[in-house]
N, C-alpha and C positions, 0 to 999 in steps of 0.2 A: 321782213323786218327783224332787228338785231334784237336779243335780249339782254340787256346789262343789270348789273345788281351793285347797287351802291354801298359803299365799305359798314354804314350802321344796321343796313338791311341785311348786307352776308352775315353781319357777328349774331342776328337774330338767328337766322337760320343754321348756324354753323352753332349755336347753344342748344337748337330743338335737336338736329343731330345728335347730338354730341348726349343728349338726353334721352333719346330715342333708343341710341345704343345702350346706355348703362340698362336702362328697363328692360333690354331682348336680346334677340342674336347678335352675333358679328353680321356686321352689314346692312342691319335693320334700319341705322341712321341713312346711310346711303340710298337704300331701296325709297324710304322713302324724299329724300331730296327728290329722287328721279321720276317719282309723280307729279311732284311737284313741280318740277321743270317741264313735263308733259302739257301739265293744266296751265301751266303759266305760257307756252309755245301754243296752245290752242288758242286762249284767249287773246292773245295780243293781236292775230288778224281782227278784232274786230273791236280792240281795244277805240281805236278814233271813235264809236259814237256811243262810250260808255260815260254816265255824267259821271260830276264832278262826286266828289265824296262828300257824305252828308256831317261828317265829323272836321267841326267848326277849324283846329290849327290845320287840318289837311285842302280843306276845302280854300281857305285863304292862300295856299301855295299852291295852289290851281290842279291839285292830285284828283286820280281817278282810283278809286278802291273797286276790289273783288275781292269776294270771300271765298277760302279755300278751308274747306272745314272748319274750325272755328277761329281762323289766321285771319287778319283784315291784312290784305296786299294793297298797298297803295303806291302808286306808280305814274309816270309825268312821258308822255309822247314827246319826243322830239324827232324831226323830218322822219329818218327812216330808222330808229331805234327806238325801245320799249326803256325805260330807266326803274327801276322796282328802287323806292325809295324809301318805305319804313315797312315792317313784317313785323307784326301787334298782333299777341290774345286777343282777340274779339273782347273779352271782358276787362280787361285794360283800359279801354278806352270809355273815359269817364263825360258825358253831355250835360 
């Protein structure tokens, strides 16, 4: 299964980056994207029987969330690709 990343989900993640580095080394942002990409390539084989997201506007557009430390990844299956559609603080998001 393919992994894609939607243009408002990159600019989240390409801001943690981009944050990651000011706080540490060169390359700290990077290293950690590539965890990220790890954990997000593990999960997706088994994405098909994760439910829906309990966070009411995600759950209405039929998304499926997984938490990556304290990141809420919410992401929508289509046939043979994974689509990563919003990358939220965990504490951002207001119920």
């Amino acid at each position: 299964m393919k992994l894609l990343i939607n243009v408002e989900a990159a600019k989240s993640i390409k801001a943690v980056m981009q944050f990651i580095e000011s706080q540490n080394t060169n390359g700290s942002g990077n290293r950690w994207f590539y965890k990220l990409q790890r954990y997000l390539l593990e999960i997706i084989e088994v994405s098909q029987s994760l439910p829906l997201c309990k966070y009411p506007p995600f759950r209405e557009k039929k998304l499926h969330c997984i938490i990556y430390k304290d990141w809420v990844v919410a992401f929508k299956n289509e046939k043979d690709k994974c689509v990563i559609m919003a990358f939220v603080y965990g504490t951002n998001l207001n119920y």
